[in-house]
N, CA, C and O atoms as CSV, one atom per row, in Angstrom:
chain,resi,resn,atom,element,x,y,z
A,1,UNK,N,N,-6.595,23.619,-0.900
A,1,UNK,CA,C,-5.503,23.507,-1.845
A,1,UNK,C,C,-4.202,23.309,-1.070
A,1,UNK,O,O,-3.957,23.902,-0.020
A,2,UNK,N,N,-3.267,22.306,-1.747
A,2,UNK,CA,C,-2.339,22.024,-1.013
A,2,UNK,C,C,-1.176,23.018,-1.229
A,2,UNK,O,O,-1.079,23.371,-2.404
A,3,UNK,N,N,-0.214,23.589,-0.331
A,3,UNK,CA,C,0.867,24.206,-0.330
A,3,UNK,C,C,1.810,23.532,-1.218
A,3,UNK,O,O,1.947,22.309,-1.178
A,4,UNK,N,N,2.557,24.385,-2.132
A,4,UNK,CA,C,3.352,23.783,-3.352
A,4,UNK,C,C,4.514,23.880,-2.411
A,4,UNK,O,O,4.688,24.895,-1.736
A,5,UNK,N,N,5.421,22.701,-2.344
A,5,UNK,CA,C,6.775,22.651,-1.597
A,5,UNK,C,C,7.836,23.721,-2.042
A,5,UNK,O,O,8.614,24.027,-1.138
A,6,UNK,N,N,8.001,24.254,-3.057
A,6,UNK,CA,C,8.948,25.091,-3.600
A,6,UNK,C,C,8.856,26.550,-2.939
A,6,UNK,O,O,9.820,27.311,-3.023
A,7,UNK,N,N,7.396,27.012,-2.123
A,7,UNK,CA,C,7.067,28.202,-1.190
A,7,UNK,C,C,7.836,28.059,-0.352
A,7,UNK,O,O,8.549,29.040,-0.136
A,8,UNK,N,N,8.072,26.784,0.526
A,8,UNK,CA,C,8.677,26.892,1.749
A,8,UNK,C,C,10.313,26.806,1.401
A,8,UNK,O,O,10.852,25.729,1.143
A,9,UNK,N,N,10.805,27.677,1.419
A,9,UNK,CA,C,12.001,27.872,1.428
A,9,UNK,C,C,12.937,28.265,2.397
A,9,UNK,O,O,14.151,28.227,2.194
A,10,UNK,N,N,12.341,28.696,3.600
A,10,UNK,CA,C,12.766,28.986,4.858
A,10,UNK,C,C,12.562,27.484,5.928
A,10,UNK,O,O,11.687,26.621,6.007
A,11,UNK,N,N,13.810,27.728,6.614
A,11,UNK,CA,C,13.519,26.309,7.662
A,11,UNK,C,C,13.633,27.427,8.934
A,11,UNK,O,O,14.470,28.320,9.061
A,12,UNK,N,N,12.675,27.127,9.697
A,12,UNK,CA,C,12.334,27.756,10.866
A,12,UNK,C,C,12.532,26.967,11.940
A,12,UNK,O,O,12.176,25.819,11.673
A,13,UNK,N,N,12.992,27.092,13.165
A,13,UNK,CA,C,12.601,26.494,14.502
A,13,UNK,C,C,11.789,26.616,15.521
A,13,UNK,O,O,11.920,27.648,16.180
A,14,UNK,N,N,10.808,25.698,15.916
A,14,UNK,CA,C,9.775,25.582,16.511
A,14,UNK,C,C,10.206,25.158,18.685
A,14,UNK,O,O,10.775,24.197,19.203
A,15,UNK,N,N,9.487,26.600,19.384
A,15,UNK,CA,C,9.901,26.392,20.734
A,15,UNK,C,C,9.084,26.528,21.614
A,15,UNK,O,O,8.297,27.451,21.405
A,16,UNK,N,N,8.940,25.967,22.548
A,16,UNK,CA,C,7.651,26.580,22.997
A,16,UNK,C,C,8.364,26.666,24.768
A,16,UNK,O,O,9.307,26.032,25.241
A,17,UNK,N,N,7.468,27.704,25.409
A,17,UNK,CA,C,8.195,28.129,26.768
A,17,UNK,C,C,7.968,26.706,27.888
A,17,UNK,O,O,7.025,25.919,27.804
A,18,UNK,N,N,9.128,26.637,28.951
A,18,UNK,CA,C,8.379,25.977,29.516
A,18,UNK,C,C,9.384,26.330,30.983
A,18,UNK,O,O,10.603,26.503,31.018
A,19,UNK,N,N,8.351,26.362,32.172
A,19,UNK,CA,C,8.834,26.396,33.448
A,19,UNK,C,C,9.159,25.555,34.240
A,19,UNK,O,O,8.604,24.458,34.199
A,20,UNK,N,N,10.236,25.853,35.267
A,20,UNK,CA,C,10.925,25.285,35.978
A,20,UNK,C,C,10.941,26.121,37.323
A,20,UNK,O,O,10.471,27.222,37.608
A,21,UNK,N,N,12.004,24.728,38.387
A,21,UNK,CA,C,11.742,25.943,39.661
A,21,UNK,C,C,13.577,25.907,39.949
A,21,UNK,O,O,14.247,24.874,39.921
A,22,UNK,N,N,13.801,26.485,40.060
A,22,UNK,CA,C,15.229,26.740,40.586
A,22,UNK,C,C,15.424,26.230,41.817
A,22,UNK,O,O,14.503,25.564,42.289
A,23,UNK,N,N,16.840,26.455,42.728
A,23,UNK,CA,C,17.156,25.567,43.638
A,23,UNK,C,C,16.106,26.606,44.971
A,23,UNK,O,O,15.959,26.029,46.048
A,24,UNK,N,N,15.538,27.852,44.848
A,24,UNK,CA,C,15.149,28.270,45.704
A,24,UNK,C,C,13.382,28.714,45.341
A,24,UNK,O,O,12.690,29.716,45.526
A,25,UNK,N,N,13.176,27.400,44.760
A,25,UNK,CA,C,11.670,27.499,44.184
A,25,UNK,C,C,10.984,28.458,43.260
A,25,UNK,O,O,9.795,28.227,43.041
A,26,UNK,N,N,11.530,29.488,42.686
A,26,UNK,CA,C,11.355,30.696,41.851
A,26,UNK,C,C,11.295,29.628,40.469
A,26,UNK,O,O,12.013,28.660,40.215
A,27,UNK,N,N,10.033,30.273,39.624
A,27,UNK,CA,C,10.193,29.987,38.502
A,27,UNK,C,C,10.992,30.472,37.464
A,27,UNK,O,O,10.953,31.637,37.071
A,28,UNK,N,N,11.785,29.515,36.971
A,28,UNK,CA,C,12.707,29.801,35.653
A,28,UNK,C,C,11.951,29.244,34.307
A,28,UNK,O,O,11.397,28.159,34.131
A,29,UNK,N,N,12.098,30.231,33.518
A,29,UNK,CA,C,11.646,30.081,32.133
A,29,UNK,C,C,12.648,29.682,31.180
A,29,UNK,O,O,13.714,30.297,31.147
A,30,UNK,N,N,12.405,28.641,30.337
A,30,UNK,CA,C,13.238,28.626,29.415
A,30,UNK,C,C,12.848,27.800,27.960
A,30,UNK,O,O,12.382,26.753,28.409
A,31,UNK,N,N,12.818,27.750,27.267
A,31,UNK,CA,C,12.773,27.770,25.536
A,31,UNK,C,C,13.098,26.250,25.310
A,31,UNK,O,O,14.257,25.847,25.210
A,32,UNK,N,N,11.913,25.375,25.230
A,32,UNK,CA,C,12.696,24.399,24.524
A,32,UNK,C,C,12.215,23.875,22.916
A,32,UNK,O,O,11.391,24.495,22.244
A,33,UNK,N,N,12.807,22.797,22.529
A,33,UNK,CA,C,11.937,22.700,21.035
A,33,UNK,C,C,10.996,21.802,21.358
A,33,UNK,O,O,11.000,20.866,22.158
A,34,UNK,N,N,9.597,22.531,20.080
A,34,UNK,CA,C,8.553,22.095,20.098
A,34,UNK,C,C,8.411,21.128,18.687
A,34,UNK,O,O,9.026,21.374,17.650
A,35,UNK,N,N,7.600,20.135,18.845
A,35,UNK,CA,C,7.272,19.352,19.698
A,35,UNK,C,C,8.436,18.381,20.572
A,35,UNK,O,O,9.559,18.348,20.071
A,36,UNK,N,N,8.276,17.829,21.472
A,36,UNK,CA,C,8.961,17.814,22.756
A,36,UNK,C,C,9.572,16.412,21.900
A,36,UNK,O,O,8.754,15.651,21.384
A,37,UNK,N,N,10.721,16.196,21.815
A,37,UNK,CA,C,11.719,14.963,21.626
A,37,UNK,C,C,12.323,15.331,19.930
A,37,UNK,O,O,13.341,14.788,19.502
A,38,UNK,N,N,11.615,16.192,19.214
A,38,UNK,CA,C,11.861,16.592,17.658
A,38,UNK,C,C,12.812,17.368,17.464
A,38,UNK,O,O,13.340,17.982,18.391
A,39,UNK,N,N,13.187,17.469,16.232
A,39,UNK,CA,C,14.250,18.337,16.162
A,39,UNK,C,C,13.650,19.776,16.200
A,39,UNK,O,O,14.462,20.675,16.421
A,40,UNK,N,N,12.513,20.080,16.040
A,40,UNK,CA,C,11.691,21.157,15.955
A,40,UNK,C,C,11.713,21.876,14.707
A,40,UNK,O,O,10.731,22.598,14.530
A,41,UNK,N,N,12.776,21.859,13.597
A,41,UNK,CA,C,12.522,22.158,12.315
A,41,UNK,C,C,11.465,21.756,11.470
A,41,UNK,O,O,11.031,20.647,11.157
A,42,UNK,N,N,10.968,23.581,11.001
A,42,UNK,CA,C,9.980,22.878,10.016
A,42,UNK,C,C,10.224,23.814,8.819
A,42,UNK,O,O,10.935,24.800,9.014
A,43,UNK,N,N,9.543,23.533,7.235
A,43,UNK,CA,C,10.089,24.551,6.484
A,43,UNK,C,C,8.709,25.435,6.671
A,43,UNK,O,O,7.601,25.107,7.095
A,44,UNK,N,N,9.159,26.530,6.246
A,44,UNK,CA,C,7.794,27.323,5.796
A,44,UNK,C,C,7.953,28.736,5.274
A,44,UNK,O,O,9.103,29.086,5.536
A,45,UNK,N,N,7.430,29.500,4.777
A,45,UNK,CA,C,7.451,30.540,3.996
A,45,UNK,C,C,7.284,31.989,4.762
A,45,UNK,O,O,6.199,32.334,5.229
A,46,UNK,N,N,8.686,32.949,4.860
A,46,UNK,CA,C,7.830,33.944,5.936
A,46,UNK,C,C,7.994,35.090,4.486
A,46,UNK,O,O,8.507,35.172,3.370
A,47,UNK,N,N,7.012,35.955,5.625
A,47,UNK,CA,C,6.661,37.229,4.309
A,47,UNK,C,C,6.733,38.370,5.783
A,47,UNK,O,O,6.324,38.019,6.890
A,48,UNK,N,N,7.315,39.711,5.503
A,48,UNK,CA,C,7.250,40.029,6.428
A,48,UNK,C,C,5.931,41.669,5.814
A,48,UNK,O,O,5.961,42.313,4.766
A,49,UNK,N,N,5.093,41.778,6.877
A,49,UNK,CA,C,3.874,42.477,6.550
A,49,UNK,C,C,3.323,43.902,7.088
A,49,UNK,O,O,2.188,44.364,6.970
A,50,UNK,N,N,4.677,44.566,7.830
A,50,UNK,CA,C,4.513,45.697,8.526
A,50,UNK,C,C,5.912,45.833,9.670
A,50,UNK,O,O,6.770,44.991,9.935
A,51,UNK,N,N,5.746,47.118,10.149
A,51,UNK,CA,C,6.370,47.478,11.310
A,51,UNK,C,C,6.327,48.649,11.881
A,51,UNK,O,O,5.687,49.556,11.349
A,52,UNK,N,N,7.051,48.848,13.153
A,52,UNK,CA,C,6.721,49.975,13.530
A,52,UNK,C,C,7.679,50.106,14.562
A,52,UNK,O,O,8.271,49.208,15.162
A,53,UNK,N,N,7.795,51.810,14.749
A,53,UNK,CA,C,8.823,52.159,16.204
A,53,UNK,C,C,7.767,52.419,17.653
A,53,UNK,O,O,6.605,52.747,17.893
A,54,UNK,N,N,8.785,52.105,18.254
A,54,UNK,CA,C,7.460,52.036,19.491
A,54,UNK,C,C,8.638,51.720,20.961
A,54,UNK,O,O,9.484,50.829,20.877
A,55,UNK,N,N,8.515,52.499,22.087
A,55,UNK,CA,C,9.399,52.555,23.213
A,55,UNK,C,C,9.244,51.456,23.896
A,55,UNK,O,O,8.224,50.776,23.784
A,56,UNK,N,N,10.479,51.064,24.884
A,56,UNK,CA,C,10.079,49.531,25.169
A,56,UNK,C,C,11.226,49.744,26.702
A,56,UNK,O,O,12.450,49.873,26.721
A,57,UNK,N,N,10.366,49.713,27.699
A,57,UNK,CA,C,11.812,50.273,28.850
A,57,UNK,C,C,12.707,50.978,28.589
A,57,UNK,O,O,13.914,50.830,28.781
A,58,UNK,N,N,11.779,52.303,27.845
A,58,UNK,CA,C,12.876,53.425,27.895
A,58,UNK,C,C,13.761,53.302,26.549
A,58,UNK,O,O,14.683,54.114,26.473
A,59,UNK,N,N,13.655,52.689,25.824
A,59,UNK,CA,C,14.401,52.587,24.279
A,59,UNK,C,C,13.641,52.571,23.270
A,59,UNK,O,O,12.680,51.805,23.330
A,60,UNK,N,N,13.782,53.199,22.337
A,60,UNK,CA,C,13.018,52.771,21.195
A,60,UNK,C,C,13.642,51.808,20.594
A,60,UNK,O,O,14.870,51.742,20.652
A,61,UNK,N,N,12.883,50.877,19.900
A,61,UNK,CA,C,12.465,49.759,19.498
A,61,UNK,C,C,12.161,49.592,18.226
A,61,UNK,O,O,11.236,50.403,18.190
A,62,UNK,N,N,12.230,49.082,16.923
A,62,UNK,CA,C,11.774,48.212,16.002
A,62,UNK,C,C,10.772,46.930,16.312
A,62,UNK,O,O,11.186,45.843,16.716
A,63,UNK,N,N,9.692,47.174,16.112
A,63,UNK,CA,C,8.764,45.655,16.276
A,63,UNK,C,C,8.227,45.392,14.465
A,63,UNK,O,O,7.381,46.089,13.903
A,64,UNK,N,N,8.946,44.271,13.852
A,64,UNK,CA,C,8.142,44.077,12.629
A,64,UNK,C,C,7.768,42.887,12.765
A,64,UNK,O,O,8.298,42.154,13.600
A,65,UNK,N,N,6.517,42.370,11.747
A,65,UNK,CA,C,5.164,41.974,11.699
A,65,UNK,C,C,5.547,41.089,10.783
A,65,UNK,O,O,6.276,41.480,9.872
A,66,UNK,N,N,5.077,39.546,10.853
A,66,UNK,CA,C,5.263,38.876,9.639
A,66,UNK,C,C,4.617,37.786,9.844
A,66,UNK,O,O,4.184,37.301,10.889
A,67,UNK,N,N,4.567,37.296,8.373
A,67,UNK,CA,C,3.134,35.688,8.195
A,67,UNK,C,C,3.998,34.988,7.794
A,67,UNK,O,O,4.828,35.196,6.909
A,68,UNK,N,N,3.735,33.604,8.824
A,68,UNK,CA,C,4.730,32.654,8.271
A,68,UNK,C,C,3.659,31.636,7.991
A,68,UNK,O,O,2.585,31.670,8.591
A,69,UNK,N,N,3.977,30.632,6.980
A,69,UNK,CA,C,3.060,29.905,6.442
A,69,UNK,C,C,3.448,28.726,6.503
A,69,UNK,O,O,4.624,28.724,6.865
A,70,UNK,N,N,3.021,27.602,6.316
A,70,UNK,CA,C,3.719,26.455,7.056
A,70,UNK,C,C,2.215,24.964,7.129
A,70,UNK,O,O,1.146,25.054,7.732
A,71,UNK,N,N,2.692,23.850,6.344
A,71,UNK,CA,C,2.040,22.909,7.017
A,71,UNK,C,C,1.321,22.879,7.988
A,71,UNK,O,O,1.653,23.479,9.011
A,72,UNK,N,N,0.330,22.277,7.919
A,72,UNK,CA,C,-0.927,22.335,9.318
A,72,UNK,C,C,0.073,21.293,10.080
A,72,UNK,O,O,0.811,20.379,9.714
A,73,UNK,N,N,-0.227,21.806,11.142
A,73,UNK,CA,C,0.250,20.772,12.704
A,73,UNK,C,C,-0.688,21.264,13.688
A,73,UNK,O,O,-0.870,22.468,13.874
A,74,UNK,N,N,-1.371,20.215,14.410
A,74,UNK,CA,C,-1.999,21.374,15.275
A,74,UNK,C,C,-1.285,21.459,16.540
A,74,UNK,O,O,-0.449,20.596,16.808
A,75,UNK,N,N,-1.645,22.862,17.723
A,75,UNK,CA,C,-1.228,21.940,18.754
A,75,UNK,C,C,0.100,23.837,19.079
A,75,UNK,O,O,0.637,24.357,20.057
A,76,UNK,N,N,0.011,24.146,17.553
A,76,UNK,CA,C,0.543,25.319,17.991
A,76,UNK,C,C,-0.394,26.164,18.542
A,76,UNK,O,O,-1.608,26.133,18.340
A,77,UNK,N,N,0.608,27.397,19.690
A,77,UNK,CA,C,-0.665,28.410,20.198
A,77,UNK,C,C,0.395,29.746,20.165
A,77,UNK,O,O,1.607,29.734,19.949
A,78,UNK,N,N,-0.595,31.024,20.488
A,78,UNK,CA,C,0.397,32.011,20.634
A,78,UNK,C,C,0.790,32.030,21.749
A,78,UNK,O,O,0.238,31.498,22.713
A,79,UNK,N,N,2.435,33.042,21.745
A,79,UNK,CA,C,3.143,32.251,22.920
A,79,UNK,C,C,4.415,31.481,23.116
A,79,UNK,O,O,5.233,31.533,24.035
A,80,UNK,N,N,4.364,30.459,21.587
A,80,UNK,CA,C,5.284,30.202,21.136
A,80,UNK,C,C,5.990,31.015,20.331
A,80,UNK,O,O,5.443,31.987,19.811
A,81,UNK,N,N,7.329,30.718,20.117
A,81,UNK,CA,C,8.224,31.088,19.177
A,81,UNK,C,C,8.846,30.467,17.932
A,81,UNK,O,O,8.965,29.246,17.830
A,82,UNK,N,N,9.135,31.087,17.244
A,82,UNK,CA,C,10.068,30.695,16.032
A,82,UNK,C,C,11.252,30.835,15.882
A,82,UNK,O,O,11.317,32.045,16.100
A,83,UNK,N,N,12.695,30.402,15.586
A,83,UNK,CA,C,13.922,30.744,15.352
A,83,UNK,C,C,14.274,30.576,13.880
A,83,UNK,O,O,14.411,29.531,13.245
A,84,UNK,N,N,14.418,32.161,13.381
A,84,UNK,CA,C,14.965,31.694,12.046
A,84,UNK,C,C,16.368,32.486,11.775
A,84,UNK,O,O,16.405,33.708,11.627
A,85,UNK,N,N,17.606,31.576,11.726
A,85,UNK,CA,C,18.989,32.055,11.895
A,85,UNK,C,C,18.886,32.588,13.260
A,85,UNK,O,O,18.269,31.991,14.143
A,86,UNK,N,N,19.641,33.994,13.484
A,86,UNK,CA,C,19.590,34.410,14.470
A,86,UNK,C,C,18.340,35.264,15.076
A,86,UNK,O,O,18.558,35.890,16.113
A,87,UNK,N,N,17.234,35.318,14.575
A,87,UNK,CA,C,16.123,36.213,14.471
A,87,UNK,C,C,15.469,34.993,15.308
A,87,UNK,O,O,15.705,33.787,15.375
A,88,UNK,N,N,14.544,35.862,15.913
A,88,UNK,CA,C,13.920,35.462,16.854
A,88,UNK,C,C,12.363,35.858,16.670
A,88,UNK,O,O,12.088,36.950,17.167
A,89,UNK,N,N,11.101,35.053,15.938
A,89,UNK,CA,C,9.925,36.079,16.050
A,89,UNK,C,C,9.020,35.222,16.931
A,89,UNK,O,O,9.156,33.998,16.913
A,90,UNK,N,N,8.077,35.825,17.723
A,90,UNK,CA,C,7.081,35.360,19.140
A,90,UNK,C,C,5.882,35.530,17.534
A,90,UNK,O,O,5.780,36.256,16.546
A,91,UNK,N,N,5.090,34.167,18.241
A,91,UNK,CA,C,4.112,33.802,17.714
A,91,UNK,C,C,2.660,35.110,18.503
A,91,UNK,O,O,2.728,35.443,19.686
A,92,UNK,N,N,1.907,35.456,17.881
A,92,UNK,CA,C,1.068,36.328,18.207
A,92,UNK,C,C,-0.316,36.183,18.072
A,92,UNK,O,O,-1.125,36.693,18.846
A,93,UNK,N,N,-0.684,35.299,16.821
A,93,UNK,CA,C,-1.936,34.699,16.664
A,93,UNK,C,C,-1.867,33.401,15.302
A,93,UNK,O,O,-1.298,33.682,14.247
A,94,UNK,N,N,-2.426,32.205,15.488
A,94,UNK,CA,C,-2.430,31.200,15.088
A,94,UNK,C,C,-4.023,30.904,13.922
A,94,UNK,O,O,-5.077,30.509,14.419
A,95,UNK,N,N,-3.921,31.109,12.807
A,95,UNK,CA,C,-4.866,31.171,12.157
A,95,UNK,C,C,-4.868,29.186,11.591
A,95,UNK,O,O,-3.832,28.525,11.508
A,96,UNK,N,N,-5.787,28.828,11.395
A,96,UNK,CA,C,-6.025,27.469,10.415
A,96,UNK,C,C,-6.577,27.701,9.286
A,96,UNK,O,O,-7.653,28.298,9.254
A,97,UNK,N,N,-5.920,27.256,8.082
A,97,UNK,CA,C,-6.602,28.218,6.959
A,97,UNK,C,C,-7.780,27.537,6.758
A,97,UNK,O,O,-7.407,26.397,7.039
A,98,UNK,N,N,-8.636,27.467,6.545
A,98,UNK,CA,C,-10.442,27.178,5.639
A,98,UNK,C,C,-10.304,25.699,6.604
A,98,UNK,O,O,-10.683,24.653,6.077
A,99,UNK,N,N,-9.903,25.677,7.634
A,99,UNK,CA,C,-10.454,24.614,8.807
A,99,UNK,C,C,-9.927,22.843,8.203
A,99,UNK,O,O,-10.023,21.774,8.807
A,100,UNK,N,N,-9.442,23.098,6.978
A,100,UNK,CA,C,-9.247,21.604,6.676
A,100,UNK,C,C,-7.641,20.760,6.497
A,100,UNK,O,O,-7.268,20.107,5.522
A,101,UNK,N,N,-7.055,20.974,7.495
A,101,UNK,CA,C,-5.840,20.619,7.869
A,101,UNK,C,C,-5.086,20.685,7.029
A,101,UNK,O,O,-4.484,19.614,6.952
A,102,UNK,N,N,-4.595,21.739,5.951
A,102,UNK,CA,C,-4.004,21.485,5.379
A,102,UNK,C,C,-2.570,22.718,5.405
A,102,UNK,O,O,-1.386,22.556,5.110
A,103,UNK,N,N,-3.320,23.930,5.888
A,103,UNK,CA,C,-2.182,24.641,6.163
A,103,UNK,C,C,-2.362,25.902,7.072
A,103,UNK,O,O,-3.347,26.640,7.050
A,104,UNK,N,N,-1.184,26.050,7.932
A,104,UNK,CA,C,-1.278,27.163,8.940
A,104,UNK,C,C,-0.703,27.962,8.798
A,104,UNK,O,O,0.477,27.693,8.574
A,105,UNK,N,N,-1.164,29.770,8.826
A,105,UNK,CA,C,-0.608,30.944,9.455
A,105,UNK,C,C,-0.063,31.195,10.812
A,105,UNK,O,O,-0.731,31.102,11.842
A,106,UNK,N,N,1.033,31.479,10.757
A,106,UNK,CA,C,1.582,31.884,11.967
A,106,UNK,C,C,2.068,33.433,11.680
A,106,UNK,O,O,3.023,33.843,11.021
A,107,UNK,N,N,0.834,34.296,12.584
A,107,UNK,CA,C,1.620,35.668,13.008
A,107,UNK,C,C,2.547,36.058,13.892
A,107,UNK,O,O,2.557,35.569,15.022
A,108,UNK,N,N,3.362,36.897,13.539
A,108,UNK,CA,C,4.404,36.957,14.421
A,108,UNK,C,C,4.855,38.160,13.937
A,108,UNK,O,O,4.768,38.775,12.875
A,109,UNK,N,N,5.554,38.385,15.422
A,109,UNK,CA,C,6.981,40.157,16.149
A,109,UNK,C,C,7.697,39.585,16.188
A,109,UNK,O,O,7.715,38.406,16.542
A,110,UNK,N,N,9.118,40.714,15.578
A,110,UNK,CA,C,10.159,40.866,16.038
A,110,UNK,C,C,10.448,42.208,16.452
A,110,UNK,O,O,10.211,43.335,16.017
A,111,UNK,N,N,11.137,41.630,17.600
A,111,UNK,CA,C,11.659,43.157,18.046
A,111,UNK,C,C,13.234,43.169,18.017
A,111,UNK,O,O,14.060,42.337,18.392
A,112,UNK,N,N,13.370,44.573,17.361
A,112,UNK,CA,C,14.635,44.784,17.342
A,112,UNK,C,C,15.022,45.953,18.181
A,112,UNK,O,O,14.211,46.638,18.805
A,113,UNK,N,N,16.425,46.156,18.156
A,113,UNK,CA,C,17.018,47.519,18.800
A,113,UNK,C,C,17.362,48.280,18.358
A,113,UNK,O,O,17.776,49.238,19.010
């Protein structure tokens, strides 16, 4: 069944990590948009599905849990990220719904302070 357009009401940004070496060969990490030349916007629907406190170098922490739903593309993995406004959630596991390209789960954390 196809996703009704009126769900996706959120526009999200799509990033995926990628390394580099600095002027003294050390790898630098840094965020670019996915897929590579796109604007990386896509719409899709988040729902957020849990959370929890939990210490993180000595601070406690906010980590909440959420399903974002979204057009099949393949090609996403966990690992990647999402930007929505200033929120930031890391992709965690990549579901395909009933295998027939029509639409993807994306789980995902945020951590807050």
């Amino acid at each position: 069944m196809a996703i009704r357009a009126g769900t996706l009401r959120h526009v999200v940004k799509v990033e995926s990590v990628t390394v580099a070496r600095d002027d003294y060969a050390d790898p630098l990490e840094t965020w670019a948009l996915w897929p590579a030349g796109s604007s990386g916007f896509r719409r899709a629907s988040i729902t957020p599905t849990g959370g929890s406190e939990t210490e993180i170098g000595g601070a406690r922490v906010f980590v909440g849990t959420f399903e974002v739903r979204m057009r099949y593309r393949s090609g996403f993995t966990a690992g990647m990220r999402l930007t929505f406004n200033s929120r930031v959630m890391h992709i965690t596991q990549v579901v395909h719904v009933d295998e027939i390209n029509h639409e993807i789960i994306l789980l995902c954390e945020e951590v807050a302070s």
